[in-house]
C-alpha positions as CSV (number, residue, x, y, z in Angstrom):
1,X,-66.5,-143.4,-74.4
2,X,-69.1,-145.3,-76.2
3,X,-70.2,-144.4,-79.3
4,X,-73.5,-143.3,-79.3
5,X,-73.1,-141.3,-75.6
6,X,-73.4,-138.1,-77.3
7,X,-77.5,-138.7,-76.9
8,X,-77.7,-139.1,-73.9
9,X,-75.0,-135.7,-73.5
10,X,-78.1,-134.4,-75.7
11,X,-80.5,-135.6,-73.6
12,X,-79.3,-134.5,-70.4
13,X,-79.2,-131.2,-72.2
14,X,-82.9,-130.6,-73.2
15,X,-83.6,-131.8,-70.0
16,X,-81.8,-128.9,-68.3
17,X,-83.7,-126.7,-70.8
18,X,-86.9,-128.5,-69.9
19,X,-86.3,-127.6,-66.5
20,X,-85.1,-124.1,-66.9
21,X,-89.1,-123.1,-67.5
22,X,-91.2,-125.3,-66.8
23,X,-90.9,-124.2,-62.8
24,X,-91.4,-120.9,-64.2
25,X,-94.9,-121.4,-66.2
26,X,-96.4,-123.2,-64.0
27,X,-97.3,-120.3,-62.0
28,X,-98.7,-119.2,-65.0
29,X,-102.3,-120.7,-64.5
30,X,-101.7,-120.4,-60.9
31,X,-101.2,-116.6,-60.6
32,X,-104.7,-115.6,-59.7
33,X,-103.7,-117.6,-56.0
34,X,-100.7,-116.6,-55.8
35,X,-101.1,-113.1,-56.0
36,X,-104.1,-114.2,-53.0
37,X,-102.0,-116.8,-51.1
38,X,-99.2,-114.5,-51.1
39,X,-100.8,-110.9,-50.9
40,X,-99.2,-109.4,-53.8
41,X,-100.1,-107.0,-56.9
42,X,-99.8,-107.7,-60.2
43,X,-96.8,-106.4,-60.6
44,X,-94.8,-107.9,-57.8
45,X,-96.5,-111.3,-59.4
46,X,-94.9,-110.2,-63.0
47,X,-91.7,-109.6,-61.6
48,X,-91.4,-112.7,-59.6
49,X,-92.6,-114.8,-63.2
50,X,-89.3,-113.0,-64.6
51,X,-87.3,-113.2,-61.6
52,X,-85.6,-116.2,-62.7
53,X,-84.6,-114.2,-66.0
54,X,-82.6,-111.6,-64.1
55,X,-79.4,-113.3,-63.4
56,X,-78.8,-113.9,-67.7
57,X,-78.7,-109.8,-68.0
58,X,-75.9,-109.4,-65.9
59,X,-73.6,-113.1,-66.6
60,X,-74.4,-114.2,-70.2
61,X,-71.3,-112.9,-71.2
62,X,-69.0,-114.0,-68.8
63,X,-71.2,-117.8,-68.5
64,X,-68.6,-119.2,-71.7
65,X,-65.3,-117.7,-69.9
66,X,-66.1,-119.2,-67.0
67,X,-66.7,-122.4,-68.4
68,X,-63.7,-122.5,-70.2
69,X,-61.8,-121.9,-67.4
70,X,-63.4,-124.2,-65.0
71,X,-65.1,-127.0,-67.3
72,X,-68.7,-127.6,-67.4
73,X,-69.9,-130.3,-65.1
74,X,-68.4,-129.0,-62.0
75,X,-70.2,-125.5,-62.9
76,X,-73.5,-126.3,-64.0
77,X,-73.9,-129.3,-61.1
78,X,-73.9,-126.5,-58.5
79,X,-76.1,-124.3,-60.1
80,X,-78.6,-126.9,-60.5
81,X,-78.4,-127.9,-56.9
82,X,-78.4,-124.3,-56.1
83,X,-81.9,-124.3,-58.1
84,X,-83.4,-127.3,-56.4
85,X,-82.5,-125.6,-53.2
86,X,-83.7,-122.7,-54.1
87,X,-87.5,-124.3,-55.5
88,X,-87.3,-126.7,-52.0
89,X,-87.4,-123.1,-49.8
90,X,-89.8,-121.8,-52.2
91,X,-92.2,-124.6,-50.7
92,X,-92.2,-122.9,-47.5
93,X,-91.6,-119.1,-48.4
94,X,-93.8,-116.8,-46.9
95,X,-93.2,-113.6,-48.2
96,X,-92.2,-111.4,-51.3
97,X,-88.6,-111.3,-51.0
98,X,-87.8,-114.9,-50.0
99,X,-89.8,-116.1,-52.9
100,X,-88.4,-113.7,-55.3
101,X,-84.8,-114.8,-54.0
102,X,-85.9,-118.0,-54.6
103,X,-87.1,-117.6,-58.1
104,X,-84.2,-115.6,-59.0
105,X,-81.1,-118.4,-58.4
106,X,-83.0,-121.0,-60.3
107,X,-81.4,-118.0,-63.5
108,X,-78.1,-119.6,-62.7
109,X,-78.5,-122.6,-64.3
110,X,-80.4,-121.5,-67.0
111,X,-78.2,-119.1,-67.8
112,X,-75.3,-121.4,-67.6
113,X,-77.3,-123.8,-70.0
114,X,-78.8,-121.0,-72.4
115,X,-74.9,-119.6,-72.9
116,X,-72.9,-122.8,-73.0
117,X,-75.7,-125.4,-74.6
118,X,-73.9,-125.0,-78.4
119,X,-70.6,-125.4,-76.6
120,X,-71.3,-128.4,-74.9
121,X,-72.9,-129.9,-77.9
122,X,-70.6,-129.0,-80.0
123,X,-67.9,-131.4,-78.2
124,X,-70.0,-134.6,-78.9
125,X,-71.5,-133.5,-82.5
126,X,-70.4,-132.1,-86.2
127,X,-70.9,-128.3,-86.6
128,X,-74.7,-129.4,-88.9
129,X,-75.7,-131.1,-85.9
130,X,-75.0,-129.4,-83.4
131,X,-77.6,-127.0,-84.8
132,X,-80.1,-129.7,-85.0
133,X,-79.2,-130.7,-81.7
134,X,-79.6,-126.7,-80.6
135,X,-83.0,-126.8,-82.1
136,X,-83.8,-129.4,-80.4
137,X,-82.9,-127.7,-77.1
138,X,-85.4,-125.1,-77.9
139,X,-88.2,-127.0,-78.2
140,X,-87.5,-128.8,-75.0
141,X,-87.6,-125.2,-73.2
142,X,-91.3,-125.3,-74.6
143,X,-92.1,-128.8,-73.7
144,X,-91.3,-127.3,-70.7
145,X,-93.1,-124.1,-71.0
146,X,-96.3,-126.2,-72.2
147,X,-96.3,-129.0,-69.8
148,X,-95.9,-126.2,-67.0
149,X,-99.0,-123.9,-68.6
150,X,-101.2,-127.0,-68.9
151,X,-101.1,-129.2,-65.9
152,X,-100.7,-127.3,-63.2
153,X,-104.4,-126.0,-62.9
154,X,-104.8,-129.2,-62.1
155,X,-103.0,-129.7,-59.1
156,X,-104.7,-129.5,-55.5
157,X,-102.6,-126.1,-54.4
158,X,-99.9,-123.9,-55.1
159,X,-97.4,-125.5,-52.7
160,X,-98.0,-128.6,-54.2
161,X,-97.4,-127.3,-57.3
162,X,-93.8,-125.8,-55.8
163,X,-93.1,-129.3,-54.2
164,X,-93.6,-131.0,-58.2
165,X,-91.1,-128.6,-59.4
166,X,-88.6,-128.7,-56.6
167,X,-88.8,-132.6,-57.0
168,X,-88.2,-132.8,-60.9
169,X,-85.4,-129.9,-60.2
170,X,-83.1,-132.1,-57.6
171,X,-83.9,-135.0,-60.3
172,X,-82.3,-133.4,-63.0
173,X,-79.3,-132.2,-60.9
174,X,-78.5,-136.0,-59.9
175,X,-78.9,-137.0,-63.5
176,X,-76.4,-134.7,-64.6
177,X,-74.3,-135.9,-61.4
178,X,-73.9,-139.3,-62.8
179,X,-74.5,-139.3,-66.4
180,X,-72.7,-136.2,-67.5
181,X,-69.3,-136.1,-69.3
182,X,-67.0,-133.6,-71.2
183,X,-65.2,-134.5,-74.0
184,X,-61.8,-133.6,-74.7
185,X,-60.7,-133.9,-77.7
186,X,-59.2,-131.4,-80.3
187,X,-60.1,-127.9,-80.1
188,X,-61.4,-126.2,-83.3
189,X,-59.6,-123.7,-85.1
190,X,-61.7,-121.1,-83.1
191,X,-61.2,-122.2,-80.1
192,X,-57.5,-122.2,-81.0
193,X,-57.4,-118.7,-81.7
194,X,-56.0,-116.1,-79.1
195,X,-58.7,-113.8,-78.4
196,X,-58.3,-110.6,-77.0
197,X,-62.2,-109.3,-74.8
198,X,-61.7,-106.3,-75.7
199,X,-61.0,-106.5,-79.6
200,X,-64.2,-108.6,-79.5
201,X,-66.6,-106.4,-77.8
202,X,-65.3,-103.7,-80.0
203,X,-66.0,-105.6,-82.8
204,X,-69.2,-106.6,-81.8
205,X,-70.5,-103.3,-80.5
206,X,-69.7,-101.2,-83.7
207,X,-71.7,-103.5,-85.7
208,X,-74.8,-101.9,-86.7
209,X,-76.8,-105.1,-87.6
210,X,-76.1,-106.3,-84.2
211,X,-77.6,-103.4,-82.3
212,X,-80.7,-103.5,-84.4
213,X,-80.9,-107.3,-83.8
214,X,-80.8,-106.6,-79.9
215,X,-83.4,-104.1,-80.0
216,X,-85.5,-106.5,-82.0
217,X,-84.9,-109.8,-79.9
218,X,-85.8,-107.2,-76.6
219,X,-88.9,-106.0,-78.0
220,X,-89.7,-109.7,-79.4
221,X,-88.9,-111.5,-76.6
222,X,-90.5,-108.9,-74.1
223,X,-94.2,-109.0,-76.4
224,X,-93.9,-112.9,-75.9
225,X,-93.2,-112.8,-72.2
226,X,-96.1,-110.1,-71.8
227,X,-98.5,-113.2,-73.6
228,X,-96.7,-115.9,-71.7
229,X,-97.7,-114.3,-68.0
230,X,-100.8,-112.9,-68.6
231,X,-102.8,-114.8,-71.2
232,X,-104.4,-117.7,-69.2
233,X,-105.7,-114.7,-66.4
234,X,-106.9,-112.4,-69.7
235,X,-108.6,-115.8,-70.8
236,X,-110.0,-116.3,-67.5
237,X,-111.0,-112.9,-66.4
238,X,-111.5,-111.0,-69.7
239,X,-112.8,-114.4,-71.8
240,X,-114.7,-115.8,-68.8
241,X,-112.9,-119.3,-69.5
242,X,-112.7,-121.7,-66.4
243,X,-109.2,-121.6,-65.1
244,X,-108.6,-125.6,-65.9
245,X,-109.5,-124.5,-69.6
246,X,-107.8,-120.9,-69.8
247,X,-104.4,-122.9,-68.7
248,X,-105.0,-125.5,-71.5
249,X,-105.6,-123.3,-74.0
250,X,-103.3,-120.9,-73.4
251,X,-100.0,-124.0,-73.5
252,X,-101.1,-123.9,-77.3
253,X,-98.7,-121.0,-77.7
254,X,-96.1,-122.8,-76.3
255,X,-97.1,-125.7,-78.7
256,X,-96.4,-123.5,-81.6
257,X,-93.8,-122.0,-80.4
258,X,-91.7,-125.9,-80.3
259,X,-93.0,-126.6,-83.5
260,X,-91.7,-122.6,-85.0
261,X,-88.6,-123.5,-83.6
262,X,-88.0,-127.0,-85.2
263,X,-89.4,-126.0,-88.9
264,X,-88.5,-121.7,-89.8
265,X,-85.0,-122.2,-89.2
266,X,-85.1,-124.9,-92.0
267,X,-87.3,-122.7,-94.4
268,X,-85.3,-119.4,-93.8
269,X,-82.2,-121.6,-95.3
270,X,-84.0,-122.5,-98.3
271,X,-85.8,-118.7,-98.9
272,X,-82.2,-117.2,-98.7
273,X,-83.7,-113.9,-97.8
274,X,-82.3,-113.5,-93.8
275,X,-83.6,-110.1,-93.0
276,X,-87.2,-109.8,-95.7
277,X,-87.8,-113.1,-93.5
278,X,-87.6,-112.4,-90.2
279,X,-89.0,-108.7,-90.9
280,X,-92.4,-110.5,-92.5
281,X,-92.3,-113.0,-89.0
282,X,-91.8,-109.9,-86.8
283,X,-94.8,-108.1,-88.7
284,X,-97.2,-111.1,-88.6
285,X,-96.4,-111.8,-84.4
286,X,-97.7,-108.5,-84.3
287,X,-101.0,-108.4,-86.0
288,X,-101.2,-111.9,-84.5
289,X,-100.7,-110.6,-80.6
290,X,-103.4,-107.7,-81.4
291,X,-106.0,-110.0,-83.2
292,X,-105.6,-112.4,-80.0
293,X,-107.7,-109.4,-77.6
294,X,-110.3,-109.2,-80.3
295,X,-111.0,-113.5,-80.7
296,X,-113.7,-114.7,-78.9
297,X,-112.8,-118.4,-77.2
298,X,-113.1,-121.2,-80.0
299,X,-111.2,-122.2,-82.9
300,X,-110.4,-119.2,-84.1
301,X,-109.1,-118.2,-80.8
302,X,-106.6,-121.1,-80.6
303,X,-105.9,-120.8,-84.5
304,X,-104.1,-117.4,-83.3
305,X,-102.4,-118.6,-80.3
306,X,-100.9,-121.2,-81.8
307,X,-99.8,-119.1,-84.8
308,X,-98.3,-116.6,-82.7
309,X,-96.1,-119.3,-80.7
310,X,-95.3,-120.6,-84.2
311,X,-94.0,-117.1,-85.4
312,X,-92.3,-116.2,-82.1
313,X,-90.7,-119.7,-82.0
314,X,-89.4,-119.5,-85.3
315,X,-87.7,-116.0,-85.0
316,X,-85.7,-116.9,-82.1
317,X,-83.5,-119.0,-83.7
318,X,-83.3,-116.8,-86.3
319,X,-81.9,-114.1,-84.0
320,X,-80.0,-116.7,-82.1
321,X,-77.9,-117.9,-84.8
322,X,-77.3,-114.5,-86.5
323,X,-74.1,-113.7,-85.4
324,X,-72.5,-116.4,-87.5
325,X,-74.3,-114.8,-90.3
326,X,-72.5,-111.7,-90.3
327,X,-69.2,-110.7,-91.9
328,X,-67.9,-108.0,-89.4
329,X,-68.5,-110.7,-86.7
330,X,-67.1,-113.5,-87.9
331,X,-66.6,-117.2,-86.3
332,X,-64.3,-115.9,-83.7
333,X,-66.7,-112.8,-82.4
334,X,-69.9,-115.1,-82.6
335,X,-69.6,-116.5,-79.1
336,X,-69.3,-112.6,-77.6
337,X,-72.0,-111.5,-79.9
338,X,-74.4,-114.1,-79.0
339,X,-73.4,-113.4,-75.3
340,X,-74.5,-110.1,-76.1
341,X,-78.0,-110.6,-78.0
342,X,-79.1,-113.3,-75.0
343,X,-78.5,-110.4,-72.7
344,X,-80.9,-107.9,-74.9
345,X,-83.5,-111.4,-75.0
346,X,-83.6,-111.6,-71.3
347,X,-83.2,-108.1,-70.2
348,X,-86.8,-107.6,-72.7
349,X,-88.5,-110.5,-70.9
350,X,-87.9,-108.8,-67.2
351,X,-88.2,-105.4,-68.5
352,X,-91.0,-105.4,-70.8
353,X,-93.9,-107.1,-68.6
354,X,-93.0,-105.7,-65.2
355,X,-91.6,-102.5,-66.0
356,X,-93.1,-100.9,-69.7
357,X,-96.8,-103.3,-70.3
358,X,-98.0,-103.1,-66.8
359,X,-97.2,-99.2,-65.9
360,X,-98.4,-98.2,-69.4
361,X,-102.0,-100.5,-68.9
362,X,-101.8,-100.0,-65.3
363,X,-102.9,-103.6,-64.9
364,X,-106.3,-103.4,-67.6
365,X,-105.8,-106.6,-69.2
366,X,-108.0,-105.5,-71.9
367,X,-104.7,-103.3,-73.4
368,X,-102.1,-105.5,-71.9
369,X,-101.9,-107.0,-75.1
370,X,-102.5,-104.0,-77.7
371,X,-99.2,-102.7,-75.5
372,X,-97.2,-105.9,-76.4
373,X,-98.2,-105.6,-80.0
374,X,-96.9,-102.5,-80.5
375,X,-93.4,-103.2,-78.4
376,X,-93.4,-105.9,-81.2
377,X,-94.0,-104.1,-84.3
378,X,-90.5,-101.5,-82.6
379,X,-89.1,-105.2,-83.5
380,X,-90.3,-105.0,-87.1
381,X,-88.6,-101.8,-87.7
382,X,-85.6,-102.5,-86.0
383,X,-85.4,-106.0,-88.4
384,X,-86.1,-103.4,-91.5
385,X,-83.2,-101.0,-90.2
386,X,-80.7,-103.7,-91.1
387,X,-78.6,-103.7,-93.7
388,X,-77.8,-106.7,-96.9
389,X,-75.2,-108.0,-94.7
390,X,-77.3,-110.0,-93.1
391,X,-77.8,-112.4,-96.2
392,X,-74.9,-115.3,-95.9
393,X,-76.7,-118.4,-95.9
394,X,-74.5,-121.2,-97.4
395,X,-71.6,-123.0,-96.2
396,X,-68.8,-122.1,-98.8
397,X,-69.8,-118.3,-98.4
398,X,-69.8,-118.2,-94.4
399,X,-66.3,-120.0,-94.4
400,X,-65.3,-116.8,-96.7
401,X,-66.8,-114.4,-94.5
402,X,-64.8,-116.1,-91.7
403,X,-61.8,-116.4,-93.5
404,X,-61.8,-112.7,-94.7
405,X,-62.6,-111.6,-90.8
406,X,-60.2,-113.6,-89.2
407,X,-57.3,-112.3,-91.9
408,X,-58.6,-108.8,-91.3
409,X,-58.5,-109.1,-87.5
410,X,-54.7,-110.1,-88.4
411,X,-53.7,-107.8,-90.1
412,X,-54.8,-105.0,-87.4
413,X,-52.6,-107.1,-84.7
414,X,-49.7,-107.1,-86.4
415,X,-50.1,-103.4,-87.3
416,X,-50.8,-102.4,-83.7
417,X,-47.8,-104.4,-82.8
């Protein structure tokens, strides 16, 4: 294979992650006519926004098994086709169910992607790339989340909107059709390793810092989901912003959420200080997310959006890449512990809008977002909760921490044996 093909491997990447969202925010600016067009209450609109999110709380954790066993292009090429099917009936769907089945398959493929992306990087690219290159896959979910938020206002109707996403969604399924390739070369020392499930979920499950992070990353998550699907109609309605400008200025969160994503990670590694960090992002998304409901439209009005993207975008990472951080988990429990906290991230983005904000508010968007602040500050003390175990941040002392897990983990084998 040619030298330089791992790009394009990392472009056809963050062009899946590209088009894992941006069919879902583009109904964003839409939702006023869809909820007409379609005859459906807010909360059947919230849940079909988060439909696409459902399959990830039920597979995450079985997404890097099964692509193990059955490789990655095979897998991922039918789930993508199974999306652009499923956006092409979307097109004509009349009715609440057939569009929330059709919202819901497009989770497959991002799931597959969201699970497997470090995986499939990590074939082509060194271990400090590869969390570049995952960075970098982050932000292209928000290109996608920020194109979707800002241009489709624009467009004449809301089936032409589902026709432009449908289109770009069989695109990306031949592109990985032709261009994709797995490389297989020599497997890491731990991918090597012999792992029993349930060892790992054991592991993973007794570990305090873990649980804490999963409630966080729900609560997190679910307080940004609330903003994503209801900010450009609380601009709209409760702002009195046009609907072409509530759209636009609401894709600034997104904005700051790629640009959180690309720069905290790096200044978290150079502060040291994993869990005082993240607690101090958590606290500031929330007097952000409150302070939003109170801004009149202008500068300072954007000024908080895009601040509360940047915070948000910068803490999941953060939470993303924790696992590796911790010594009960160790290198060879990170994969099912990052199963585990994707899970927790998704299950807050269904659950949280459709299910806790909108019951609680019953649909006043004037405390939709007072709710999601104070879901987010639950984050905060959750982060706090944590204990100093949290803190590995360089190389030489994470390959310890490995090193003394992996040993450990042997040493209970052979006893039980």
């Amino acid at each position: 294979m040619r030298k330089h093909y791992k790009y394009v491997i990392l472009a056809i990447i963050c062009l899946c992650g590209f088009n894992s969202l941006y069919f879902q925010y583009q109904m964003s600016p839409i939702a006023s006519e869809i909820m007409a067009q379609y005859n459906l209450s807010k909360i059947q609109y919230s849940t079909l926004f988060t439909a696409g999110m459902m399959p990830a709380i039920f597979i995450s954790l079985l997404c890097g098994i099964i692509v193990d066993k059955a490789g990655a292009k095979r897998i991922l090429f039918a789930c993508l086709c199974l999306s652009a099917l499923g956006l092409w009936v979307r097109v004509f769907a009349d009715t609440y169910t057939v569009l929330y089945l059709c919202m819901m398959v497009q989770g497959f493929a991002a799931t597959f992607i969201n699970s497997t992306q470090a995986k499939l990087l990590g074939e082509w690219f060194t271990p400090g790339a590869t969390s570049v290159c995952t960075g970098l896959y982050l932000a292209s979910t928000a290109v996608g989340m920020t194109i979707g938020t800002a241009t489709t206002g624009m467009l004449p109707s809301v089936k032409f909107a589902y026709a432009t996403s449908a289109v770009i969604a069989t695109c990306v399924a031949f592109i990985w059709l032709l261009f994709m390739k797995e490389k297989h070369g020599e497997q890491s020392d731990g991918q090597k390793i012999d792992r029993a499930i349930g060892r790992s979920l054991e592991v993973v499950f007794r570990d305090r810092n873990l649980i804490f992070a999963c409630i966080a990353v729900l609560c997190v998550y679910g307080c940004y989901m609330v903003i994503s699907s209801f900010l450009p109609a609380i601009l709209s309605q409760i702002k009195g912003m046009s609907k072409i400008d509530a759209g636009s200025t609401a894709s600034v969160v997104s904005i700051g959420y790629l640009i959180g994503c690309l720069t905290i990670p790096t200044i978290a590694a150079k502060l040291g200080k994993y869990r005082l960090f993240v607690s101090a992002l958590v606290a500031t998304g929330t007097v952000l997310t409150i302070l939003i409901n109170f801004a009149n439209p202008g500068i300072l009005l954007t000024t908080l959006l895009v601040l509360t993207g940047y915070t948000v975008g910068g803490i999941m990472p953060m939470f993303l890449s924790l696992p590796i951080r911790l010594r009960s988990i160790g290198v060879e429990n990170a994969g099912t512990a990052g199963g585990l906290i994707a899970t927790f991230m998704l299950a807050g983005a269904v659950i949280i809008p459709s299910y806790v904000v909108l019951p609680i508010t019953d649909g006043d968007y004037t405390k939709v977002l007072l709710v999601g602040g104070i879901i987010c500050a639950i984050a905060c003390i959750a982060t706090l909760l944590m204990n100093k175990n949290v803190e590995i941040t360089d190389s030489k002392r994470l390959r310890d921490a490995s090193t003394r897990a992996t040993s450990a983990n042997g040493r209970t084998s052979r006893t039980r044996s």
